[in-house]
Every structure is written in structure tokens, then in C-alpha cells.
Residue, then its C-alpha position, 0 to 999 in steps of 0.5 A: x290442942x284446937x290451936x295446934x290443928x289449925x296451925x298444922x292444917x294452915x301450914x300444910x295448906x300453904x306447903x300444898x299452895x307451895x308444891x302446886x305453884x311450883x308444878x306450873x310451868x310455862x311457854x315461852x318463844x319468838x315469832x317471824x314473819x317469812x322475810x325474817x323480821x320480827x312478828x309485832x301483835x301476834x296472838x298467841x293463845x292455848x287451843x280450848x283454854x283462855x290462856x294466852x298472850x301477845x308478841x312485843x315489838x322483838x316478837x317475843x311472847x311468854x305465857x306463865x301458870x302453864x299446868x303440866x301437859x299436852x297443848x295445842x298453842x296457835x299463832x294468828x294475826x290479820x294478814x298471816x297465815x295461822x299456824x299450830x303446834x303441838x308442845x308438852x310442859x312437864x312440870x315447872x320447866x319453862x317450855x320454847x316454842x317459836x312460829x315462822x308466819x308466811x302471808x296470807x291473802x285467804x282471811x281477806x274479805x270480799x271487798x265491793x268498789x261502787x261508783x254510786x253517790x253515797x248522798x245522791x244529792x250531794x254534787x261535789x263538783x261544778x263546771x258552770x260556777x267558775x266556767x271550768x271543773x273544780x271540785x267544791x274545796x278547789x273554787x272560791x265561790x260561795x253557791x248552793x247546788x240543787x240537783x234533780x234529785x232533790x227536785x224529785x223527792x220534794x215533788x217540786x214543779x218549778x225553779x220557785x219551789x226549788x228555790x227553798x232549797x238555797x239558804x240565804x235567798x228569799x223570794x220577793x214576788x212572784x213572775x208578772x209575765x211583763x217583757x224584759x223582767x216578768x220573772x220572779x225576783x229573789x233577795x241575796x245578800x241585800x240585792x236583787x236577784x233573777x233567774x237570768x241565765x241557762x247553762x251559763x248564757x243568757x236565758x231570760x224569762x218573764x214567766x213561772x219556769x217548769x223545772x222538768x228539764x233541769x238537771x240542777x240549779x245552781x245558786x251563786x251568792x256575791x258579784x260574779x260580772x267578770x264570768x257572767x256580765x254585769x246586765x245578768x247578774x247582780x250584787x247579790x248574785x245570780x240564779x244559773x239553770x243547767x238543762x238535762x244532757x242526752x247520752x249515749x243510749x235509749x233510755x227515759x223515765x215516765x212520772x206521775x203526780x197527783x195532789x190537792x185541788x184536782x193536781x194532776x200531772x205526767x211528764x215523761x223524758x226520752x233520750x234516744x242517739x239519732x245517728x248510729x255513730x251516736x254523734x248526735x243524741x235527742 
């Protein structure tokens, strides 16, 4: 008698799974964009519910196991204004439901273009290298660029310390003050090497050189006499200075520095136009 209640429970469990799974409808279309062409990566969802699904390449969508009422079904996608519609699926009927989507530019973020290095030590481009502007990928040469940047955030004073800062060349010794060669010699590559142009001349030194006017330090590695001359540079390579430009404002800053052993130091840096056409700055 057990045997034939469970067996009448079970049966009439499964003719109620059976009656439920065929109350379920679905919704079922197609969508386009304004120019007539067929909507890709649409979602399509039910408003509340977590039911949904995605359009295909032809723009087609279906969601299945839909019970019977009334929804609200939204189509979205970046770019596209988001439409809703209201459908109604009355049993297992299989509902069609299709959505035209125009364009829209009011889901477009604010988007803010900044001129600002990214790597405010970063340079990617020199014009004293190759004596002429190329970006760092466009020249043949081998170099480092120290800017003034970096000299600041070190608290560096002169090209000496600076110097640390280009892999591959040691520091021999420092600068004697002896005419025609007191400067301080560096090792490149094997060779000797001494900070003996300016901006791209000559501009030879025999003592310590403060670094308050450098704009940037660009070391070259290897032969570079056809663009510089053989008397100032060497096998090795050579050690440009390139000095701080005006512009065309007023404009300067003032710093500070103090350290160990009674360091004490203040430099200031002014730029004003002299004429009012601004054709000659200080």
C-alpha cells in the first residue's frame, strides 16, 4: 500500500513539473540600429528580474522560461539610446518583441585632454643629439637625457652629481682647475670623456660647473666627430649642457636648500621680456 502512495505522489509531482514547464513562455526579436542595420551585443534584459539575454550578429535575442505576465523588457548598449517596452506572455506562447535603437552621445563620459607629461622626467625628443628634432625612436644615437627636474627632486647642485644619473659612465676624478683640461674627466665606453660643449658648441671648462642654469644634460655614448668635432668629443662620447631658455613672460621661481656641514643655499631664477614686442627676453 506505501508502494503505490509513493508511486501516485511521484507521478502526480512530475504531471505538475510537466504542467508548470509548459506554462512558461518566452520573448523573443530582433534589433536595429537608426541606419537599419542589425544591432551586435545588445543587452536585453527583464526590468527587476535577472533574466536576459544578448543579440547575435543578425541582432536577434530570445529569452526562454519566461513566466506568464506582465514586463517591462530593456534594450541597452554603449553609444545607444536605451529603450523599454512593455510585453505581456500569456502562457507558453512565445512573445515577438523588436527594438529600433538611435545613437546617443548623453552616456559619453566627460573626457579632460592634458598637455602635461605623464613622466615629468621623461623627454622624448632632443634637437642637439643629431642637430635637428627627432623623437627618441626616430635617432640613431645612443644617449641619456637628465632634465632639470630630476636635478631638482635629487637636490643635485652640480653636472658631477648629475652625472649619476646616466648608466654606463663612471666618474674618474674630480676637476683640478688647470687651464685647457681642469674639468672633471668621466669613462664611457673605455674612453675618456669631459663635459666640453654648451648647448651644442664649444664650451670648455676647467672647474666644478654649478648646475643652476641647465635646463638638461645630455649624455651621448660612442663617436659622434662628424656633428661635434673630433677635439670635443671622444671615442666614448661626449657630455652636452643645454642652458635654461626665457620665455615670453614674467615669470621665475626661488629655492632653498639646506643640509649637513652648515649647507646652506638659495638660488633664484627670473625671466622677464625686455621689449614690449617681446622680441628680446632675460
Amino acid at each position: 500500500m506505501k508502494y503505490i502512495r509513493l508511486i501516485t505522489l511521484l507521478f502526480l509531482s512530475a504531471l505538475s513539473t510537466i504542467s508548470l514547464s509548459q506554462q512558461l513562455g518566452s520573448i523573443r526579436g530582433k534589433v536595429i540600429s537608426a541606419d537599419g542595420d542589425p544591432a551586435e551585443y545588445v543587452t536585453i534584459s527583464l526590468k527587476n528580474r535577472s533574466q536576459g539575454a544578448i543579440t547575435n550578429a543578425k541582432g536577434d535575442y530570445i529569452i526562454n522560461r519566461v513566466k506568464p505576465g506582465s514586463y517591462t523588457v530593456l534594450a541597452s548598449a554603449i553609444g545607444l539610446k536605451t529603450s523599454e517596452k512593455q510585453v505581456t506572455v500569456i502562457g507558453d506562447e512565445a512573445v515577438t518583441l523588436d527594438f529600433a535603437l538611435a545613437e546617443s552621445t548623453a552616456q559619453l563620459q566627460e573626457v579632460i585632454v592634458s598637455t602635461g607629461r605623464i613622466n615629468k622626467f621623461s623627454r622624448t625628443s632632443s634637437e642637439y643629439v643629431s642637430k635637428m628634432p627627432l623623437k627618441n625612436l626616430e635617432n640613431p644615437q645612443v644617449y641619456n637625457t637628465i632634465g632639470k627636474e630630476l636635478l631638482t627632486e635629487q637636490l643635485v647642485f652640480s653636472v658631477d652629481d648629475a652625472m649619476r644619473n646616466a648608466p654606463g659612465v663612471q666618474k674618474m676624478w674630480e676637476a683640478t682647475g688647470r687651464g685647457g683640461d681642469g674639468g672633471s674627466f668621466y669613462s664611457s665606453r673605455g674612453f675618456i670623456v669631459q663635459s666640453q660643449l654648451r648647448n651644442g658648441l664649444a664650451g670648455n671648462v676647467t672647474t666644478t660647473i654649478d648646475a643652476a642654469n641647465l635646463e638638461k644634460l645630455e649624455v651621448v655614448k660612442g663617436p659622434s666627430a662628424t656633428l661635434f668635432g673630433s677635439s670635443l668629443t671622444s671615442y666614448g662620447g661626449l657630455i652636452n649642457r643645454v642652458t635654461k631658455k626665457p620665455y615670453e613672460r614674467f615669470g621665475g621661481e626661488v629655492s632653498y636648500s639646506a643640509g649637513s656641514y652648515g649647507l646652506q643655499r638659495v638660488s633664484a631664477d627670473v625671466n622677464t621680456p625686455v621689449n614690449p614686442a617681446k622680441t628680446l627676453l632675460f
